[in-house]
C-alpha positions in Angstrom: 6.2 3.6 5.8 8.2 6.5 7.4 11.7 7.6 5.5 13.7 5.8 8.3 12.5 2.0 7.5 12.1 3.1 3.9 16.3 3.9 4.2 17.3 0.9 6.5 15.3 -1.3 3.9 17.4 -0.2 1.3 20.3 -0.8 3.3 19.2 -4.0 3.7 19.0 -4.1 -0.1 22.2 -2.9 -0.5 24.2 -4.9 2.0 22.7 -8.4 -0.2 23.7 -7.0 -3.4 27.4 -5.5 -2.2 29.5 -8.1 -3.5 28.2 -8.0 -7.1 28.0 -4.4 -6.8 31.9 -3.7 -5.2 33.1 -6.4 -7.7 34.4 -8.8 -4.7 32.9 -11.8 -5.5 35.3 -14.9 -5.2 37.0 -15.7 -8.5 34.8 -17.8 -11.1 31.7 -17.0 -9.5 29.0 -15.4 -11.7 26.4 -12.8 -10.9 23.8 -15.0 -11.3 25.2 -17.6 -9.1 25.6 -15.1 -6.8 22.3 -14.3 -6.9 21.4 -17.8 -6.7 23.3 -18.7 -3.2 21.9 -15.1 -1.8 18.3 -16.5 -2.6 19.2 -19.9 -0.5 20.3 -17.5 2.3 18.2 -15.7 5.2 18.1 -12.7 5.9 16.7 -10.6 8.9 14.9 -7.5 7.7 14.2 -4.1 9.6 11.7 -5.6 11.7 13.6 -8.0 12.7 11.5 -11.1 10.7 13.9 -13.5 8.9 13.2 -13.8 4.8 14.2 -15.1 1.8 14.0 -13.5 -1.3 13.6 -14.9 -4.6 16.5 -15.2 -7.4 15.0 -12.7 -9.6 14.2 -10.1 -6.5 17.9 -10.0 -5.9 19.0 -9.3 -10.0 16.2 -7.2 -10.0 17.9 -4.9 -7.0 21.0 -5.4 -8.3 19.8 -3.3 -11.9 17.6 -0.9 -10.0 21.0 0.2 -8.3 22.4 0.5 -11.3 20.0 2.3 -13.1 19.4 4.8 -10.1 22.1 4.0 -7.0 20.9 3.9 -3.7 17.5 5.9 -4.7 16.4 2.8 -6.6 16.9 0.8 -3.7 14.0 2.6 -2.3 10.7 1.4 -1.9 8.5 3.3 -3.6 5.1 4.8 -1.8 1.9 3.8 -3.9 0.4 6.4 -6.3 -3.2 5.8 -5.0 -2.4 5.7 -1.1 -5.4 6.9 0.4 -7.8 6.8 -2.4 -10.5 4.5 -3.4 -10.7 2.6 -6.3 -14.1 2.3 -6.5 -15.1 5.2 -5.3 -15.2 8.0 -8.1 -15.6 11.9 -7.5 -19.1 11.6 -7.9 -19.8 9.3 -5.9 -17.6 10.3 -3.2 -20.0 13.9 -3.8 -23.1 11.8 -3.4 -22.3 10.3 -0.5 -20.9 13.6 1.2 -23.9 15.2 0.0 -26.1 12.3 2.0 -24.5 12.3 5.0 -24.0 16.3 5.3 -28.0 16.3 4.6 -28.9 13.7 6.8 -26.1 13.1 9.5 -27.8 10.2 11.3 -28.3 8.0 7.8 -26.2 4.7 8.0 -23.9 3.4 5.5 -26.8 0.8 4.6 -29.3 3.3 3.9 -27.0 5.3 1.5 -25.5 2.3 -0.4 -29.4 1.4 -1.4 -30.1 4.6 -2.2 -26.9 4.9 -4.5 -28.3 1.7 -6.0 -32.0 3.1 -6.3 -30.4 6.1 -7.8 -28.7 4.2 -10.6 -25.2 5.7 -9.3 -24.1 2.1 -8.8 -25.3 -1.3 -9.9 -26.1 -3.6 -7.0 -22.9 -5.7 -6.0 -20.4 -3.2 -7.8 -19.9 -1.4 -4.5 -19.6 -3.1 -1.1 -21.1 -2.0 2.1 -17.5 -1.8 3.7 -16.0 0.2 1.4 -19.1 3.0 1.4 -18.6 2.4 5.3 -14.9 3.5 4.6 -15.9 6.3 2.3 -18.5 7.8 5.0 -15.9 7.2 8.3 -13.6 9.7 6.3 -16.3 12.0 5.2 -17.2 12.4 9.5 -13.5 12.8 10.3 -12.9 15.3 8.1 -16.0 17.5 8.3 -16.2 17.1 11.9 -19.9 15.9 11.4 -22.1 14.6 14.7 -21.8 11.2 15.1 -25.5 9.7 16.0 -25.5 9.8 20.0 -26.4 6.2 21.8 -30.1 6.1 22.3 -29.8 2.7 24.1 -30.8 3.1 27.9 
């Protein structure tokens, strides 16, 4: 998510929270009925899809900006973005290690042979995420991709 959609989303935020916020609700209303009629109410978010957003979603903005302003209105970019979960360092070596030795092997071939090895256990990594793992391996060594051998 670039910084610009990341700020008009907390805009966004922001503009459903204001009145509790700038303290111009309508007299006797609570924030929590507030919160309750802005739940009921859509809204048309950056991309221009129309939402609703839960009661507690809308509190839970509301004390994020007060605990941090605007910053904590921002949503936050995952820790592990770009990482695998089940793929360690060592496997992630293995695999590297398999592919830089033999650059024509496909993903099948090294998924059994991390099995035969007793890396993994059979079923604890899927063929898709090793398929994953060795697409990002032959982007960022620049390895050969096997040429088409079909007529």
């Amino acid at each position: 998510m670039t910084d610009e959609k990341r700020q008009q989303l907390a805009l966004m935020r922001y503009g459903i929270i204001a009145p509790v916020v700038c303290y111009t609700l309508p007299e006797g209303t609570s924030n929590h009925s507030y919160f309750e009629q802005a739940a009921k109410t859509p809204y048309t978010d950056p991309d221009g899809k129309v939402r609703y957003f839960s009661v507690k979603t809308v509190e839970r903005w509301y004390y994020f900006y007060r605990t941090a302003g605007f910053n904590g209105l921002l949503k936050q970019p995952r820790d592990d973005s770009g990482k695998s979960r089940k793929i360690d360092a060592d496997i992630y070596e293995q695999i590297k290690f398999l592919k830089e030795k033999y650059p024509r092997i496909p993903s099948t071939e090294i998924l059994r042979q991390l099995i035969s090895a007793g890396t993994v256990k059979a079923g604890e990594l899927s063929l898709s995420t090793v398929n994953r793992c060795v697409n990002r391996i032959v982007e960022q060594q620049k390895l050969p991709v096997g040429t088409d051998m079909r007529r």
